[in-house]
C-alpha positions as CSV (number, residue, x, y, z in Angstrom):
1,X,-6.5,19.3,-33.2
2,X,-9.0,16.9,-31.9
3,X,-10.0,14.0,-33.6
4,X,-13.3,12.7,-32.7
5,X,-16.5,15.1,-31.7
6,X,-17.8,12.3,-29.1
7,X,-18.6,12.5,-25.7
8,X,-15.5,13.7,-24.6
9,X,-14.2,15.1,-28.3
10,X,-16.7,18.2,-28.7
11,X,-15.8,19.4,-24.6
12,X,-12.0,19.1,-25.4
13,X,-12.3,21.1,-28.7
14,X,-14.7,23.8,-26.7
15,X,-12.2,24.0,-23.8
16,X,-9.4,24.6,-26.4
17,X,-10.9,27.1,-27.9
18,X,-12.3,28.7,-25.1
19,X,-8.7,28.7,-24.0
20,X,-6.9,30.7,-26.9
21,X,-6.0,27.6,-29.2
22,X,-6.4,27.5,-33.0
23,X,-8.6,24.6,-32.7
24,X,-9.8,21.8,-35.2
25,X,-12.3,19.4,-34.6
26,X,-12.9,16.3,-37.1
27,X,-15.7,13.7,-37.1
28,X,-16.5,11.7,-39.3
29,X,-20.0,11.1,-39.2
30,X,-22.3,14.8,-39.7
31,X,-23.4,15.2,-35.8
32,X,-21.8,15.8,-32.2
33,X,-21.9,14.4,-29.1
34,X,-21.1,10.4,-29.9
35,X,-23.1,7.9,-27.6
36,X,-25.2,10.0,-26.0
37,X,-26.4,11.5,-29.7
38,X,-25.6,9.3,-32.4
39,X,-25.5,6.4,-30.1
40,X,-29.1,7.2,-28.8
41,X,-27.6,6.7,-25.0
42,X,-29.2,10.1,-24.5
43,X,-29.4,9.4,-20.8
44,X,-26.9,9.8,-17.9
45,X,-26.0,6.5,-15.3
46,X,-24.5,7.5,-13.2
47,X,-21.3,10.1,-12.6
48,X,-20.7,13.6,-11.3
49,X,-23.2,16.6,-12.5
50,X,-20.5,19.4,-12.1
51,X,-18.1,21.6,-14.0
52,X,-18.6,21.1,-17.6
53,X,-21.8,18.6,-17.5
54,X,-23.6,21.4,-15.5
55,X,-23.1,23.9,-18.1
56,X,-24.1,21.5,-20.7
57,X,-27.4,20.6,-18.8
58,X,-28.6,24.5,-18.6
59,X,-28.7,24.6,-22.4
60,X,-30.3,21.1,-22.6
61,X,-33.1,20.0,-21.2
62,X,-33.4,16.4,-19.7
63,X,-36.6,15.1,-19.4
64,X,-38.0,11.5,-17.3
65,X,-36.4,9.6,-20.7
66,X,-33.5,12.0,-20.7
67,X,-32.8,14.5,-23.3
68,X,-33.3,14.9,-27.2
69,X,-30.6,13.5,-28.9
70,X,-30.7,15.6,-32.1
71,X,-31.1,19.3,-29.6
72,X,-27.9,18.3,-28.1
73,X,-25.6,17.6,-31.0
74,X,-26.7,20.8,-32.2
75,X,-25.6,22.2,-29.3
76,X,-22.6,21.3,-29.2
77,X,-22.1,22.6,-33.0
78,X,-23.2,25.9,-31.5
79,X,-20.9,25.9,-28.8
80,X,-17.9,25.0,-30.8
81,X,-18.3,27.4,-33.3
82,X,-19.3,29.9,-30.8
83,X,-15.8,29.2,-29.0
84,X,-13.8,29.6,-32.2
85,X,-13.4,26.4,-33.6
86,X,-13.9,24.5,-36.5
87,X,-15.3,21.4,-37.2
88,X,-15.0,19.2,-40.2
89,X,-17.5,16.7,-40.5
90,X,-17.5,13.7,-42.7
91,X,-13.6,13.3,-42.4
92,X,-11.6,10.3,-41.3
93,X,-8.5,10.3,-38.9
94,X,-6.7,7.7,-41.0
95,X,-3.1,8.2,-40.1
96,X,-0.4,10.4,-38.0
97,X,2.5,12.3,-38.4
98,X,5.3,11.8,-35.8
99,X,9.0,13.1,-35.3
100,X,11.1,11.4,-33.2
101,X,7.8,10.7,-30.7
102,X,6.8,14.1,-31.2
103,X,3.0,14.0,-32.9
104,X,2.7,16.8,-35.3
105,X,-0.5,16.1,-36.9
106,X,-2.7,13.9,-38.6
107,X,-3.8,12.5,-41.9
108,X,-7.3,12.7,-42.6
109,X,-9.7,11.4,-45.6
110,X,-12.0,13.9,-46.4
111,X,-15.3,14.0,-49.6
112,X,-11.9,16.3,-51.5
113,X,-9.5,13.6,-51.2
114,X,-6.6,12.7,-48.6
115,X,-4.2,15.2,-46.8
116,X,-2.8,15.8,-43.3
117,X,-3.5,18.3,-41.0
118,X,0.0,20.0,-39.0
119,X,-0.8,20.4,-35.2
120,X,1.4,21.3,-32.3
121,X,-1.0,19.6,-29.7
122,X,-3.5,16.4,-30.8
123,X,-6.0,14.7,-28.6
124,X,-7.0,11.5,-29.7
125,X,-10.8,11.2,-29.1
126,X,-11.4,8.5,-31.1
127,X,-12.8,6.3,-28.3
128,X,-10.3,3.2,-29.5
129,X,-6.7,5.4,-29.0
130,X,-6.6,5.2,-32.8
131,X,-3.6,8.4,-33.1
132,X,-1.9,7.1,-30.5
133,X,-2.0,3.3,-31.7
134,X,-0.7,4.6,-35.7
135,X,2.0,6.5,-33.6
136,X,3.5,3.2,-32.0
137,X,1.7,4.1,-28.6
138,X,1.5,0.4,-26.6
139,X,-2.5,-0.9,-26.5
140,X,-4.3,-2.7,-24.7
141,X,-7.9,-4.6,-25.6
142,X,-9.6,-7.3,-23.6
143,X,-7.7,-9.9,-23.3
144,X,-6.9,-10.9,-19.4
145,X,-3.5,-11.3,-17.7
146,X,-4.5,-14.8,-18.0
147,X,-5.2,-14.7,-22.0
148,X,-9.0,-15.3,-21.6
149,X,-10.7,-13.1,-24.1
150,X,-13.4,-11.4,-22.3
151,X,-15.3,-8.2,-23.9
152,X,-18.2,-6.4,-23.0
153,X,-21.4,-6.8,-24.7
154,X,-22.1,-3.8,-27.1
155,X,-25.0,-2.7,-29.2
156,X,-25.9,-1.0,-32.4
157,X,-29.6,1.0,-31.6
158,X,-32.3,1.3,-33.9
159,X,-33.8,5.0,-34.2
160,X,-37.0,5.4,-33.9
161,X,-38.7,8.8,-34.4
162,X,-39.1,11.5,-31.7
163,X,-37.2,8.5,-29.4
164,X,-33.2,9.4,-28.1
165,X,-32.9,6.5,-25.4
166,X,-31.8,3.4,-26.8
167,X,-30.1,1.4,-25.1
168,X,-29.3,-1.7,-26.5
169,X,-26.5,-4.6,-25.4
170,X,-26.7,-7.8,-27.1
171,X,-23.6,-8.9,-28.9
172,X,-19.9,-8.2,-28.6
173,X,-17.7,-6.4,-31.3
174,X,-14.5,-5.3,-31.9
175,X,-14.3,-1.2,-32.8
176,X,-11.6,-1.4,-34.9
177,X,-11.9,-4.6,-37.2
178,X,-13.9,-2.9,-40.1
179,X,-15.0,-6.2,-40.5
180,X,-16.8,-7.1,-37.5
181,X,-18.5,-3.5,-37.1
182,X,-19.6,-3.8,-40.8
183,X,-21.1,-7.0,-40.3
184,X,-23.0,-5.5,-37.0
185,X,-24.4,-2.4,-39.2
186,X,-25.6,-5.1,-42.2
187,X,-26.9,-7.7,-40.0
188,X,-29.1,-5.0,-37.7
189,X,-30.1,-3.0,-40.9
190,X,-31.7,-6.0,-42.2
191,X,-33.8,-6.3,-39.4
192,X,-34.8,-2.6,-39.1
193,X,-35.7,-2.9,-42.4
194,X,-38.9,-5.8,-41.5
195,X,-40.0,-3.1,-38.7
196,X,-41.9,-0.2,-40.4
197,X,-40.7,3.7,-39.8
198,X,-37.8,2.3,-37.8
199,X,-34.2,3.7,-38.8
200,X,-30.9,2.0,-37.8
201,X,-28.8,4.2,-35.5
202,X,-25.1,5.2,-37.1
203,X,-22.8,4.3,-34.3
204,X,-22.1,1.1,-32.9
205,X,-22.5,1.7,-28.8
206,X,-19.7,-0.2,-27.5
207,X,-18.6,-0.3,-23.6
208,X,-15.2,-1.4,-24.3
209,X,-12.5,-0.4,-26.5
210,X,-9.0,-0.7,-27.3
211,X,-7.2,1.2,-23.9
212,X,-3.5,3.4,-24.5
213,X,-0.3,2.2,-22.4
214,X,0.2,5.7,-20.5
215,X,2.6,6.9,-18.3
216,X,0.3,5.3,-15.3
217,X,-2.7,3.4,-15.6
218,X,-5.2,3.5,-13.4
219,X,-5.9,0.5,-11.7
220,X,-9.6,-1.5,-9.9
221,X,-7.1,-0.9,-6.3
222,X,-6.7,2.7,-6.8
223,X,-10.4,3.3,-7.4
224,X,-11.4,1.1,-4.5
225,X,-8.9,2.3,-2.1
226,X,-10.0,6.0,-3.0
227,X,-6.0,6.8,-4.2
228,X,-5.2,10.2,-4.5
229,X,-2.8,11.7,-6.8
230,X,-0.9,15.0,-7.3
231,X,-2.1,15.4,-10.8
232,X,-5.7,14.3,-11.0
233,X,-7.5,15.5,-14.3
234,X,-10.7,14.1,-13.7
235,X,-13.0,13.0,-11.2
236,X,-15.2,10.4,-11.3
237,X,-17.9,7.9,-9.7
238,X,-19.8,5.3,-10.6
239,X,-20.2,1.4,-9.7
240,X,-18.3,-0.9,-11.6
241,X,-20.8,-1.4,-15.0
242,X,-19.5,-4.1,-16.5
243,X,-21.1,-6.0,-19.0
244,X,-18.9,-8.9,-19.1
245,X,-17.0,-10.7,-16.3
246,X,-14.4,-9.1,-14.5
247,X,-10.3,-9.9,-14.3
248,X,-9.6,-7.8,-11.6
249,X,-8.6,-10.0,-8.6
250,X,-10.5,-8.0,-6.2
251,X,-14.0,-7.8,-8.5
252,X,-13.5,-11.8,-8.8
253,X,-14.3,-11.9,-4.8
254,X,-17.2,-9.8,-4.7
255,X,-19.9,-8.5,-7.2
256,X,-18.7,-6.1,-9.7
257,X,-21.8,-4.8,-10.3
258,X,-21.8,-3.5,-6.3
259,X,-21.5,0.2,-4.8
260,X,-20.6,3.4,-6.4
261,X,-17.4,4.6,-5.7
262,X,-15.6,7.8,-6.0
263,X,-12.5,7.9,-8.0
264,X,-9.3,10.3,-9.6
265,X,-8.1,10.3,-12.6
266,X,-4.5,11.3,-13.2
267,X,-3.4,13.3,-16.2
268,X,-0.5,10.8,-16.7
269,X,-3.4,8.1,-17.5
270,X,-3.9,10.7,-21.1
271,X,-0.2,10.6,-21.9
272,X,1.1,7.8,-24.2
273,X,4.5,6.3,-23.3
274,X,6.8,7.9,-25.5
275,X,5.0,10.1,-27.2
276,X,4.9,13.6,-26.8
277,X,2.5,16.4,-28.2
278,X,-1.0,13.9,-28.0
279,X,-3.6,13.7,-25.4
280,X,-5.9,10.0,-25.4
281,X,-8.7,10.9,-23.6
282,X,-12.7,9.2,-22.9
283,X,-12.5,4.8,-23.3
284,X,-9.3,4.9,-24.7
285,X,-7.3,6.5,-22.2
286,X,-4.9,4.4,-19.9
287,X,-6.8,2.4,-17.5
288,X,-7.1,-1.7,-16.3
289,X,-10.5,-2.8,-18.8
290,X,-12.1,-3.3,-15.4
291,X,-11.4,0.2,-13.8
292,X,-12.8,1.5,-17.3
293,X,-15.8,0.1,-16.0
294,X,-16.1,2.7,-13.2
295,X,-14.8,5.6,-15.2
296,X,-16.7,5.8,-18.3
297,X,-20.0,7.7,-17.0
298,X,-20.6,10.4,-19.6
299,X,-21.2,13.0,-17.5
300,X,-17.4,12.4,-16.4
301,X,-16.3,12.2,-19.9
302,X,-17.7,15.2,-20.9
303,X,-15.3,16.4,-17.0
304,X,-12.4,14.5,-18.6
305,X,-12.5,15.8,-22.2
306,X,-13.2,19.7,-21.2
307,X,-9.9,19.5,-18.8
308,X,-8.0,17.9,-21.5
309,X,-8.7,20.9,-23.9
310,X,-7.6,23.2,-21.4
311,X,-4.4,21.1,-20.9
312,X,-3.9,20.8,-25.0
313,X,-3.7,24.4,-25.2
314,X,-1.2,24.9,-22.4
315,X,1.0,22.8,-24.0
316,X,0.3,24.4,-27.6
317,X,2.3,27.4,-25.8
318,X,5.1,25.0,-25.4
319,X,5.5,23.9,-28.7
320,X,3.1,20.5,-28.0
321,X,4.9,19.3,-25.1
322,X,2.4,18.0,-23.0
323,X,4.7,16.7,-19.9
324,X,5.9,20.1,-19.4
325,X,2.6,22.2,-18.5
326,X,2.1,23.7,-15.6
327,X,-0.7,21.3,-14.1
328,X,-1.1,23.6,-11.2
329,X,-2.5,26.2,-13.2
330,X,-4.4,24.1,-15.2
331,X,-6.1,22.7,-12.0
332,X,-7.0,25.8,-10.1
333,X,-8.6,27.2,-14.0
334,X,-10.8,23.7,-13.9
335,X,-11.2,24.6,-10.2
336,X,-12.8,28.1,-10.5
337,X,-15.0,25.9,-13.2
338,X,-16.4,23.3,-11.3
339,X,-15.1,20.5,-13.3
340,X,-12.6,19.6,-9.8
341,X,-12.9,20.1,-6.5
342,X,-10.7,22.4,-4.3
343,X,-8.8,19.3,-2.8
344,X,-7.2,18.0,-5.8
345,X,-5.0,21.7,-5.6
346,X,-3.1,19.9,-2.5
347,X,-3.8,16.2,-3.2
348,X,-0.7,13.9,-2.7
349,X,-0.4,10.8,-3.7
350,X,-2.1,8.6,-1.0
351,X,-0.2,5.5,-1.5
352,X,1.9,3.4,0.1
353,X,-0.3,3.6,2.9
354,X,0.7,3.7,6.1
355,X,1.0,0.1,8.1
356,X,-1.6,1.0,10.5
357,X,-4.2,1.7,8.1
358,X,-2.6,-1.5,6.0
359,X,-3.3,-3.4,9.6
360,X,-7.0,-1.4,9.6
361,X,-7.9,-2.7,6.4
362,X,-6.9,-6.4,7.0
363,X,-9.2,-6.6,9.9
364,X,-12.1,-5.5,7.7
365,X,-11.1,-8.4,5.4
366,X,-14.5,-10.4,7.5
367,X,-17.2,-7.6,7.7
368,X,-20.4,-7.7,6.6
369,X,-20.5,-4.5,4.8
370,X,-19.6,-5.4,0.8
371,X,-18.3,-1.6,0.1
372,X,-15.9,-1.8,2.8
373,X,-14.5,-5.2,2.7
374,X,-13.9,-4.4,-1.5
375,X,-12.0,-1.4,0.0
376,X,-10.1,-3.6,2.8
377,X,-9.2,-6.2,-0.2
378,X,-8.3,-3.1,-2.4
379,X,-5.6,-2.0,0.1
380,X,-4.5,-5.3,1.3
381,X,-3.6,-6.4,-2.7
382,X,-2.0,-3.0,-3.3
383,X,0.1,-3.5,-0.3
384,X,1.2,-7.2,-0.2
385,X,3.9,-7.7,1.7
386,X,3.1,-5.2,4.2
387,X,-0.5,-6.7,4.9
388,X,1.2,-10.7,5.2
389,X,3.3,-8.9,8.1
390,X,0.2,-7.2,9.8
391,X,-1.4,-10.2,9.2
392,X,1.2,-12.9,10.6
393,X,1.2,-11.0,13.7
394,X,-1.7,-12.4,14.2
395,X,-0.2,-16.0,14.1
396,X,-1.7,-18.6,16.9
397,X,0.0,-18.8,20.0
398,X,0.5,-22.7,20.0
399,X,2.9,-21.6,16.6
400,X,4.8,-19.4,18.7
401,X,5.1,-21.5,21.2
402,X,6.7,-24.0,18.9
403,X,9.0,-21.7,17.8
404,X,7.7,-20.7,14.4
405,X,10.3,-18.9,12.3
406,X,9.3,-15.6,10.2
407,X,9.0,-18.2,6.9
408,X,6.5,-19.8,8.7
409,X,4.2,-17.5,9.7
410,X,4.1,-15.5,6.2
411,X,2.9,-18.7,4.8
412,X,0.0,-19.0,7.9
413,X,-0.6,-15.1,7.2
414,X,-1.3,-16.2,3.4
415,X,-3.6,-18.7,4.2
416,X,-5.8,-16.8,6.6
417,X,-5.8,-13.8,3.6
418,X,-7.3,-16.6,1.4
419,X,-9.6,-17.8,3.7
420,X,-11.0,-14.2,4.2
421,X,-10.9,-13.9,0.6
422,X,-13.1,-17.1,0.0
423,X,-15.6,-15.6,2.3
């Protein structure tokens, strides 16, 4: 069962089907596709044009102003319904069923009434980790390791006719306060209202959301640092487009809005702590709010949400246990597809580097060129203790000629990190 047809809902419900599951897809407004349909984003940023994406793109046609909003939600009807699933539109996720931190299904509101749906696998594409949040699942929204609450700015388009780029960003909102996202609709109705033949859009376009506590979460270090994992699901690359100011200690240094950057995804980023049987994919999978920043290119969701259907149905054979697939197979299937490349099938994980590239990447702390020093700070923050050695190696002579103990020298290495830092 998938709840939520978005941007990386409707690929994760075609991928499960395609792959043998029963599948079920709810939504609760009446067309597919999420931001780059309802949300009138109907144009890509940046991110990778492979696998999945590059499928969608031979069906629909991007022009200079990108594609037709409308054409591709109806594509992606087609496509589900020709994989064998169903969808169930104007229907609610409102609740979940769990056993002992086993998901078994969900409880929807649908036009009939109330009921729940059983399901031995669930991916929550809900874009705010709503199943996963009703299940107990840890969350995260926003608010910094220092408690400054910092969102991105969001949007709700107006829809003009025979117009599917819209891209708006002017307030900031909270997803999952009825509330706030209900006062957003009211207030930018009222002003379609004074423009004639204008419509309001139906989905608020929000960059951030509320984020799952997975098994790992992706961090700004590991994108920067170009980390590789053994169980990458997704691949991704972007710059970091934030629309609010970063937290990350290395973004703080240098401007987050910088250099495009490759990055992997691992699949333990899509599993909940504790929970078993549900898959969080798109914004509200298990990420630091500025690495989010990097990771959220459509194009890669669409990547991200088509592998995580394919997972979903390997572990429907297992009764819904999504830690026990065999993510080898399921990366050499999204191999032979183009979603990932033929590396991630011997990946490793990369870190803890080694000291000599620790040593390498303190000596770029000073150069000129922005992409690499981000990278040199990346590894140097992700490898602390290791980089104040290479570092206090480096300690003047006239301190070791004084007879400077180890203590001593750390705290000299420190300072020449800050300095570098500051510049």
């Amino acid at each position: 069962m998938v709840v939520g047809g978005g941007t990386s809902g409707a690929p994760a419900g075609i991928a499960a089907a395609k792959s043998g599951a029963k599948t079920l897809v709810i939504e609760y407004l009446h067309e597919l596709g999420g931001v780059g349909t309802v949300g009138l984003i109907a144009n890509y940023w940046y991110g990778r044009r492979t696998g999945f994406t590059q499928y969608v793109e031979q069906y629909v046609k991007s022009g200079p102003n990108g594609w037709n909003a409308a054409e591709k939600a109806e594509w992606l009807r087609r496509e589900l319904t020709r994989s064998g699933a169903e969808i169930w539109f104007g229907v609610l996720g409102c609740g979940v069923l769990c056993d002992a931190g086993q998901v078994r299904g969900v409880v929807v509101a649908t036009p009939q009434g109330r009921g729940a749906v059983l399901a031995t696998t669930v991916i929550d594409a809900t874009g705010n980790c709503d199943v996963a949040a009703w299940a107990g699942a840890p969350t995260e929204y926003s608010v910094s390791d220092r408690g400054s609450l910092n969102v991105q700015i969001a949007g709700f388009p107006e829809r003009p006719l025979k117009k599917s780029y819209v891209n708006t960003c002017y307030t900031m909102v909270d997803d999952t306060d009825v509330l706030d996202v209900w006062h957003l609709m009211v207030w930018k109705t009222d002003r379609s209202e004074q423009a004639v033949g204008v419509r309001r859009g139906q989905l608020v376009d929000s960059r951030e959301r509320r984020r799952v506590v997975g098994d790992y979460t992706l961090t700004v270090e590991d994108l920067l640092s170009g980390r590789t994992f053994p169980d990458t699901i997704s691949q991704h690359y972007s710059n970091f487009d934030a629309a609010a100011f970063p937290d990350s200690r290395v973004l703080l240094v240098s401007d987050a809005k910088g250099p495009c950057f490759h990055a992997d995804l691992p699949y333990r980023c899509l599993l909940p702590k504790a929970l078993d049987g549900l898959l969080v994919v798109g914004l509200g999978a298990s990420a630091q709010r500025d690495a989010m920043t990097l990771i959220r290119m459509q194009p890669d969701l669409q990547n991200q949400g088509y592998a995580a259907g394919v997972a979903a149905a390997a572990a429907v054979k297992l009764g819904g246990h999504t830690r026990r697939i065999d993510l080898k197979a399921v990366q050499q299937q999204l191999i032979s597809e183009g979603v990932l490349d033929e590396r991630i099938a011997t990946d490793k994980d990369s870190f803890p580097l080694s000291l000599k590239e620790v040593r390498r990447a303190v000596e770029k702390l000073n150069t000129a060129d922005n992409r690499e020093r981000l990278s040199a700070l990346a590894v140097v923050l992700a490898h602390g203790p290791q980089a104040i050695s290479s570092v206090a190696e480096t300690v003047p002579r006239s301190a070791r000629r004084h007879g400077a103990n180890s203590s001593t020298r750390e705290c000299w290495a420190s300072s020449a990190m800050r300095r570098a830092f500051r510049r």
